[in-house]
N, C-alpha and C positions, 0 to 999 in steps of 0.2 A: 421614577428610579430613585435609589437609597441616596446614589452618590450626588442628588443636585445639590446648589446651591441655596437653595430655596431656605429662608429662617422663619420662625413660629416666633420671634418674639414679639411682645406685646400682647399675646395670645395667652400662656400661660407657660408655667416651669416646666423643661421638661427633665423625665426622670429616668436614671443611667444606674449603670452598675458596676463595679470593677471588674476585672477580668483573673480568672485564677493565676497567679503567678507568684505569689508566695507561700511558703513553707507547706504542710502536709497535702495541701489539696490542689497543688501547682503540678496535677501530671496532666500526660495527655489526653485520658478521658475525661478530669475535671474540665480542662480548657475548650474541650468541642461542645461534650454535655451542658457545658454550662451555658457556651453560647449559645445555642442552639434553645434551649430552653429561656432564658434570655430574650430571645427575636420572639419567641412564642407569644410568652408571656407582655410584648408590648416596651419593653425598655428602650430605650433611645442609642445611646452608643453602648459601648465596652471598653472600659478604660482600663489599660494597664501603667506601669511604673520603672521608671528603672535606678537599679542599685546593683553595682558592679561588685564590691568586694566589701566583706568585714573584715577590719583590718584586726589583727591579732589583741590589738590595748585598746581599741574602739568598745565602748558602751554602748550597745545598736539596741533598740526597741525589738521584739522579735521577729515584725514585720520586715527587717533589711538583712536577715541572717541566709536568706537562703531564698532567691527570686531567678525566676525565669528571665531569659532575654526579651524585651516587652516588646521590640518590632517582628521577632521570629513568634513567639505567642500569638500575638495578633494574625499575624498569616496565615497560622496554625489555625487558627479559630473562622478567620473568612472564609476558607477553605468547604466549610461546614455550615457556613451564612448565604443569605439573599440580602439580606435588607438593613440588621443592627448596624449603626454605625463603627466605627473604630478607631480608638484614640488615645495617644500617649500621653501622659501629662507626670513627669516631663522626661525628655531624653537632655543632659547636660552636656549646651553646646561644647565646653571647649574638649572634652572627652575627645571629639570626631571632628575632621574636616567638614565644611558645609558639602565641598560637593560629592564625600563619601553619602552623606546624609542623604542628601536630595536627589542621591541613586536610587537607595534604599525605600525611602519614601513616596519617590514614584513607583517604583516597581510593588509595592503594597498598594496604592492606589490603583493600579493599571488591574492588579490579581482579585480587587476588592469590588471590581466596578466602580470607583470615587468614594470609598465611603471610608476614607482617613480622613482624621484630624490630628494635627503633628502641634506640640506642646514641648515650650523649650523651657530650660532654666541653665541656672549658669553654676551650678555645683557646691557642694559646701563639705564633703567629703576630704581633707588632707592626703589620705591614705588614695583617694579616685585618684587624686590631683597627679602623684605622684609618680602611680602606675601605671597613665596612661601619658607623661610626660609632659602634663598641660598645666597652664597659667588662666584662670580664669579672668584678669586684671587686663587694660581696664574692662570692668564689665560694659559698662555703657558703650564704648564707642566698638570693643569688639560685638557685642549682641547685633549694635545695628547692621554691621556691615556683612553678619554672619547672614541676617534675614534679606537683605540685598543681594547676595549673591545666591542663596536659596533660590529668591524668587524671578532671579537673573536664568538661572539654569531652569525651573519650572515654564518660563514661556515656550521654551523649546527653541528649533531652528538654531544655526552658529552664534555664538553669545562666547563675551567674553568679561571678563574680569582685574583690574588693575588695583589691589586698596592697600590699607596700610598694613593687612593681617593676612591676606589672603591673596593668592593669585588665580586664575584661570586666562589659561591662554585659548585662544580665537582656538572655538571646539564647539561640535551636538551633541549634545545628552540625549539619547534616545532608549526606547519608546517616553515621548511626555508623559505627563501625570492625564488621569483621564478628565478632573475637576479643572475648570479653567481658570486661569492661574497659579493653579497648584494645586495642593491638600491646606486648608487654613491653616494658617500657623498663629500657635496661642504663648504668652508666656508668662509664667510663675512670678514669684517673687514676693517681697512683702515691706522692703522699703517703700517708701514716698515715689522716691524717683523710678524704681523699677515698674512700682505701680502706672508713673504717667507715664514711661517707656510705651507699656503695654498700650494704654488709650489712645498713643501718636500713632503706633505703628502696627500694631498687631490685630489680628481679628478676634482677639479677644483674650482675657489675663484667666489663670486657673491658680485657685488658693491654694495657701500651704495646709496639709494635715492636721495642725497646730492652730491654724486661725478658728479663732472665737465668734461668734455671731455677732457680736460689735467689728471686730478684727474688719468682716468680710463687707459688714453694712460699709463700715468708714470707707472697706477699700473699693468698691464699688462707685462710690461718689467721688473718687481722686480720680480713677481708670475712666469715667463717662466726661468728667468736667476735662481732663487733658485731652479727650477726642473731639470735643466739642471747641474745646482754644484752635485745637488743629485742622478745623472745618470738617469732621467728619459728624456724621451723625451720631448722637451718643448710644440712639436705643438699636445701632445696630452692631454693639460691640459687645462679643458671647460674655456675661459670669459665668463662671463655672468652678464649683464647688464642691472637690473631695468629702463625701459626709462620711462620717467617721458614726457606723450605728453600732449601740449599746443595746441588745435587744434582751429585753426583761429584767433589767436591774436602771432602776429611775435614779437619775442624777439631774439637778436641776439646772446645770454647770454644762450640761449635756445633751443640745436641742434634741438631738436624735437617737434619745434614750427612753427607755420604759416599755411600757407598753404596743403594741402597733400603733392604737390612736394618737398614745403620747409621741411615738415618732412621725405619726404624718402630719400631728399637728407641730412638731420642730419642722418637717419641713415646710409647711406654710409659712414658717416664721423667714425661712432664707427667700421664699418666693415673694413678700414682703421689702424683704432689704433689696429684691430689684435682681437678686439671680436670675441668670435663664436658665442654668441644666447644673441640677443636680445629682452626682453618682455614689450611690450607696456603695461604699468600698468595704467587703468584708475580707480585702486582705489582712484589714487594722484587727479584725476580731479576733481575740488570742486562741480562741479554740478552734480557728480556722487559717489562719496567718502563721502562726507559730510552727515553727518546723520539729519540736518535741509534743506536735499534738496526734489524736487517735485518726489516721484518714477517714476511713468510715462515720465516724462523730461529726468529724467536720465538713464530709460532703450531706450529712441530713440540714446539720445546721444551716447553711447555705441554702440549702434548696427551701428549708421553712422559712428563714428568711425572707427571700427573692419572691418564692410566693407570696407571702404576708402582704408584702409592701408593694405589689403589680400598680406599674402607674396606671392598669386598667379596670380596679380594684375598686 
């Protein structure tokens, strides 16, 4: 089954894809066609994003101007699946209650047959902050206690909650998640300490857009050596790596640029620095992300794309 527990690391990287959800090619028949051909062609999960509002005097990349809700996308997309996994990376916790969340994210797991993976980060938006009435501070000590109560509500049965940010009174969250213990929970970030957060506590840390091949090497060896301080095993702690591909314009700056070979050979370079799953996200690609692009244009591109690069290729 899609949804077990079961990991490949050690084995070799596995290879993912973003999920339509930005700008021209973010409708409903991008988002099933896509998956659907996706699971075909052999991809591991489908990862979506989320970005609530451009604020009017924000400077946004064109990939955050115009984005689908990334846990209704996904649903949208399981719907039309057997087996691609599905996964956010990231939903910003303090946006949501945890235990609004881990309603949500059970009931995608329960519709998905287990085949979520739930990816947090803690916001850097002003304008999110503002709109949705949240304080992301402190991050450290609210992240932890957000993932605590998550995985408080995830066991199932009467559970309760007492903390410094959050309360749940003696109550069942039902139907549970159908993965046992929950949907994994991964988280972002790119500090030092957000990174060892990740390795304490998390099943795994997912890069920013931004990070560099160095960026991800370095952060990989902070995220493994803090699971390892903390007794857990290191090589069973997900990487995972938004790739940002450049397809037909070679930049050296740019692992996953150029050519096809030139980009399978960038990705051997992050399976290298010790990734386990890397996803090709052509939400980044401006003639497909961008919400003043041609729809049409941008769903061949995609589809050349996606084929090009089949992790079964």
């Amino acid at each position: 089954m899609a949804g077990n527990r079961e990991r490949q690391y050690g084995v070799r990287m596995l290879i993912s894809c973003g999920c339509p959800v930005s700008g021209v090619w973010a409708d409903p028949l991008s988002v099933t066609g896509f998956a659907m051909r996706a699971e075909e062609l052999g991809y591991h999960t489908l990862w979506s994003f989320q970005r609530l509002l451009a604020g009017a005097d924000q400077n946004l990349a064109p990939v955050y101007q115009s984005v689908l809700d990334p846990l209704l996308a996904l649903t949208y997309a399981a719907a039309r699946t057997t087996q691609i996994r599905l996964g956010v990376a990231v939903i910003n916790l303090p946006y949501v209650s945890p235990t609004y969340l881990a309603k949500q994210a059970s009931t995608l797991d329960v519709l998905s047959g287990g085949r979520f993976d739930l990816g947090l980060g803690t916001g850097w938006s002003e304008v999110e902050f503002a709109a949705t009435g949240s304080d992301p501070n402190p991050r450290g000590r609210r992240t932890e206690e957000y993932l605590a109560v998550l995985r408080t509500l995830f066991r199932g049965g009467q559970v309760s909650h007492a903390g410094e940010f959050y309360t749940v009174p003696p109550s069942v969250m039902a139907p549970p998640p159908v993965q046992a213990g929950g949907p994994p929970i991964l988280l972002g970030g790119t500090a030092d300490v957000a990174l060892r957060r990740a390795g304490r506590i998390a099943d795994g840390w997912v890069s920013s857009s931004k990070a560099s091949l160095d960026d991800i090497a370095r952060g990989t060896q902070i995220v493994r050596r803090a699971a390892e301080e903390s007794g857990r095993d290191p090589d069973s702690v997900r990487i995972i790596v938004r790739g940002v591909v450049q397809a037909g314009l070679r930049d050296d700056n740019v692992p996953l640029s150029g050519t096809w070979d030139q980009i399978r050979g960038g990705a051997r370079l992050y399976e290298e620095a010790g990734v386990t799953e890397l996803f090709y996200d052509l939400n980044w690609d401006p003639f497909i992300g961008s919400p003043d692009g041609d729809p049409r244009a941008a769903g061949e591109r995609a589809e050349e794309i996606l084929t090009a690069l089949t992790p079964n290729g």
